[in-house]
N, C-alpha and C positions, 0 to 999 in steps of 0.2 A: 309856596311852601305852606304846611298847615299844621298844627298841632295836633296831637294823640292826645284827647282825655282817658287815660283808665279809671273807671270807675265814677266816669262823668255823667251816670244818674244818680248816684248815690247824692247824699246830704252836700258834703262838703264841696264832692266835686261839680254838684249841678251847679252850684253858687257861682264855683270858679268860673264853669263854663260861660253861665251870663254875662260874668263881667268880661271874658275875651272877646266876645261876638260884640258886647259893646263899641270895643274898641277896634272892632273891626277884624279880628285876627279870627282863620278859616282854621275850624275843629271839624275834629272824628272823635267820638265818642264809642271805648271798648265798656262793655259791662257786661257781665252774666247775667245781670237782675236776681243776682241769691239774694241779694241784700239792698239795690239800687231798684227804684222806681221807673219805670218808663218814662212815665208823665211829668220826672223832674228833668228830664233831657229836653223836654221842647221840641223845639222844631232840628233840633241838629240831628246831624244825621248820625242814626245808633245802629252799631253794629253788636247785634248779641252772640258773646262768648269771652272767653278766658283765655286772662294774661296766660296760663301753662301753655297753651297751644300755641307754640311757639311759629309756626306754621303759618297759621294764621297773623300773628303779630309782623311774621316778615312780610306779605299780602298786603295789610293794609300800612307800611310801612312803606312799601314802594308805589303802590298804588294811587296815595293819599299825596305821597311826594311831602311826607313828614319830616320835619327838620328840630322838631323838639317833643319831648315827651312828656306830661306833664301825668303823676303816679298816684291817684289814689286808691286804688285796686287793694284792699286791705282790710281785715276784719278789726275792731276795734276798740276791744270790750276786756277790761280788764278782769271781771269777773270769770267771765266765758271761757280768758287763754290759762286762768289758773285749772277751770277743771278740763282745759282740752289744749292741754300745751303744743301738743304735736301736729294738731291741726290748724295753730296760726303759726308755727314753722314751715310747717309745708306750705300755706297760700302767703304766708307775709315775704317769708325769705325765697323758699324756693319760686313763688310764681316771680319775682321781682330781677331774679337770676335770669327764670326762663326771658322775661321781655327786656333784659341788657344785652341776654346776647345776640336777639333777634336784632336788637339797635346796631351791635357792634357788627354784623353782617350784612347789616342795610346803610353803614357809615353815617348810623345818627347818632351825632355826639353829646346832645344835652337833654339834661333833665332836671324840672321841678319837683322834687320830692317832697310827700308830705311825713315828715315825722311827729317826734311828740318830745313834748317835756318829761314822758314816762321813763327816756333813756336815764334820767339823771337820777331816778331814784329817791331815796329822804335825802334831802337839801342839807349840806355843810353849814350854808350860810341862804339869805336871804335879802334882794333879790337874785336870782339865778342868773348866772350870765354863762355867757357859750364855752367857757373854757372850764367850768364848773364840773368835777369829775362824773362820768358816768357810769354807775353803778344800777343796773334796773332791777328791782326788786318783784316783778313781774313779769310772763313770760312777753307780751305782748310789748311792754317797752324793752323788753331785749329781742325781738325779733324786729324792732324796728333799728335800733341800733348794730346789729348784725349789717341790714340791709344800708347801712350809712357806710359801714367799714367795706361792703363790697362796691358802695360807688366809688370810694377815694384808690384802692384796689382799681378798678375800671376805668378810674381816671389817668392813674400813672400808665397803666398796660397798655388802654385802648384809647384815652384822650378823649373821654366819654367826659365832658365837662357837666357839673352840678352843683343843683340851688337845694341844700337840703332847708326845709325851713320844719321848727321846732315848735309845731303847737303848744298853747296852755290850751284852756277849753273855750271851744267854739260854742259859741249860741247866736240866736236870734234867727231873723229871716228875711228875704228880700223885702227892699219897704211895697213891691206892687203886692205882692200877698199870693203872687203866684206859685211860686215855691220857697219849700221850708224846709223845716227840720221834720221828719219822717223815717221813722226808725219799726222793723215788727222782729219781737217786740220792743218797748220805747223802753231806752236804758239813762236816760241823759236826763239831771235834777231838775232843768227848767220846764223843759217840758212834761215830765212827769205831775209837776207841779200846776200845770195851767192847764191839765186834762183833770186834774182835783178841782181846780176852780170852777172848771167848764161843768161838773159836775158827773164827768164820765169814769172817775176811778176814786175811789172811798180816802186814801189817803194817800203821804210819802211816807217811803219806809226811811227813815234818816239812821244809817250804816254807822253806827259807831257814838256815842253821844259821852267818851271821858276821853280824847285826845287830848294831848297840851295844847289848847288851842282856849282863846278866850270864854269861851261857853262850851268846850267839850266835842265839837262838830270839824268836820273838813273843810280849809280853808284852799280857794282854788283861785287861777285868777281868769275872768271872765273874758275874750274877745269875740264882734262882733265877726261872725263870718263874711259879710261885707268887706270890712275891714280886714281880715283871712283873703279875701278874695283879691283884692288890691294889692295885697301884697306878693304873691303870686304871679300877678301880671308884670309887678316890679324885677321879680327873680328871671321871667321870660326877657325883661328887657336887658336886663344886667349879662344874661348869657349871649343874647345876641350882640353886644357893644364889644366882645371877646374879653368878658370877666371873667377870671379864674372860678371855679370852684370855692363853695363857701359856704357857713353854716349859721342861719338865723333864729333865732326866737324872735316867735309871735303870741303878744301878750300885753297886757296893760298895765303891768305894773302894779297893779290894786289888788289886795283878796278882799276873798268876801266867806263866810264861813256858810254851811248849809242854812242856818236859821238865817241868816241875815238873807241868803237868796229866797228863801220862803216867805220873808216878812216884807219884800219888796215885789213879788209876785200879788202877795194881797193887797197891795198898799196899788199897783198899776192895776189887776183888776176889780177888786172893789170888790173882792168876793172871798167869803172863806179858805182855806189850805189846813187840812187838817195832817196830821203829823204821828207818826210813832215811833217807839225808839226799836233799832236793832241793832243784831249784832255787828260787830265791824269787818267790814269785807278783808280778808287776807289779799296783799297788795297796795293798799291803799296809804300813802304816804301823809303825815297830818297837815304837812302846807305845802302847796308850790306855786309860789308865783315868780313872775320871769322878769327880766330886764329886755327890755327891745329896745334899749339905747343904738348895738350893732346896726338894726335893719336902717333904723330910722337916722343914723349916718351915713352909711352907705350906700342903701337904697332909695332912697329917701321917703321911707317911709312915713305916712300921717295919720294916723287912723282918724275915722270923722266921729264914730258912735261909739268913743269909748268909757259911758258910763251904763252904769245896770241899770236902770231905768231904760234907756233906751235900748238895750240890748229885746229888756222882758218885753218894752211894746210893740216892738217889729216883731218877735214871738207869738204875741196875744194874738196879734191882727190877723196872722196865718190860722194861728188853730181857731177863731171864731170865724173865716171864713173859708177853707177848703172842705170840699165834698164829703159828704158821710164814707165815701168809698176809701178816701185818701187818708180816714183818722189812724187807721192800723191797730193790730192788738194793744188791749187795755187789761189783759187779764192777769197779766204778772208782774209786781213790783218787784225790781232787783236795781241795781245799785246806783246811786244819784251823782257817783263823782267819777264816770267817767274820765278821761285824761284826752 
């Protein structure tokens, strides 16, 4: 039996990918490459096209003799779903419908899904924990919240069991430096910030600079995708031991405000970050950091890299050594706090 990455060239899910193949566990990799890299897939074997084609999802479903699904098939930009709502409805929700039901016709009942801390919207309290209401103040954490409500839905109907786990923000990069973070264009603060360093983009536009926030900037809480990745493998294990259905944050507990991740960027590379103020992006919540008490009970989760300094230097190490080809557009700054 093998696992289905969707969207296992992309960022997050190539990460995943390595650490399953680590551990031994036999992937398929779906991606369109709208947004996913070739070259971060490896050697697993890629199959290009789309969660919609539902057609296809049943094929390499039976084919593959898949027994879990593991979803990151998903646009992920909070900026992008305010000015284009209907087109991260249609690929967030509707593509995630199309590959349930191909599941529920091919009698594949689990899935790792990656959601976000976006569902929850501006925070009541702090830190965040799973029972914490959700309200998304963006389209993008409400189409991923939608797609939470149709697996508990799929779970009762069709017994489709699920690990939804709740991003804060992913960064960093594998420590071999083969694959990273790779975005066109590049939307996400760290990296924005180490392509300033690198000397490839003039500055960071810093979205917002009078939040309640100790210096005025957006307070986020940083995890090491590594450590994203581990956990992930944990929600594979938890479904195959016949866990119920369940819902995690992944997170470290810690914020960090923009200026503080820009002043530890320069402090790892030793090199300039130059900075300006703008306006503040509509969506953008002034803190959110999470509690992963849940995972790291139940799953037992550990993270190993969960300080920013280690985060920004497994980051460095990629963008000062991947290929001129792999750097991706540099020509537009837009927003540093992804979710």
């Amino acid at each position: 039996m093998s696992v289905l990455v969707t969207g296992g060239a992309g960022y997050i899910g190539s990460h995943v990918l390595r650490e399953l193949r680590r551990a031994g566990v036999p992937c398929v990799v779906l991606d369109n490459l709208s947004r996913g890299h070739r070259e971060l897939a490896l050697d697993a074997e890629l199959i290009v096209g789309d969660i919609a084609d539902t057609a296809l999802v049943s094929r390499i479903l039976a084919e593959h003799h898949v027994s879990t699904v593991m979803h990151f098939a998903a646009y992920a930009s909070v900026g992008e779903s305010e000015a284009e709502p209907l087109t991260y409805y249609a690929n967030n929700v509707a593509g995630a419908v199309n590959l349930l039901k191909a599941m529920v016709d091919r009698d594949v009942k689990r899935m790792v899904f990656s959601s976000t801390c976006a569902t929850y919207g501006v925070p009541e309290a702090i830190p965040i924990t799973e029972d914490h209401p959700q309200r998304p103040i963006n389209p993008y954490g409400a189409s991923k919240l939608m797609v939470e409500r149709v697996l508990a839905d799929a779970d009762r109907a069709h017994g489709v069991r699920s690990v939804v786990l709740r991003y804060f923000n992913a960064a960093g990069a594998d420590a071999s430096g083969v694959i990273g973070e790779w975005h066109e264009p590049e939307t996400h603060l760290i990296p924005i910030a180490l392509e300033v360093a690198a000397g490839r983009r003039k500055a960071v536009d810093v979205y917002g600079t009078d939040y309640p926030t100790a210096d005025g900037t957006c307070i986020r809480d940083y995890i090491h995708v590594l450590d994203l990745a581990q956990a992930h493998l944990l929600g594979l294990r938890h479904l195959e031991a016949g866990g119920s259905s369940d819902v995690f944050n992944l997170g470290n507990g810690n914020g960090f405000s923009v200026r503080q991740v820009l002043e530890t960027v320069k402090r790892v590379t030793g090199q300039p970050v130059e900075s300006r103020p703008a306006p503040r992006r509509p969506g953008d919540p002034p803190a959110l950091v999470g509690s992963a008490d849940k995972a790291r009970r139940v799953l037992g989760w550990r993270p190993r890299l969960d300080s920013l300094d280690a985060i920004v230097q497994t980051a460095w190490a990629w963008h000062r050594s991947r290929p001129v080809a792999m750097r991706g557009s540099v020509a537009v700054d837009i927003s540093p706090a992804i979710l």
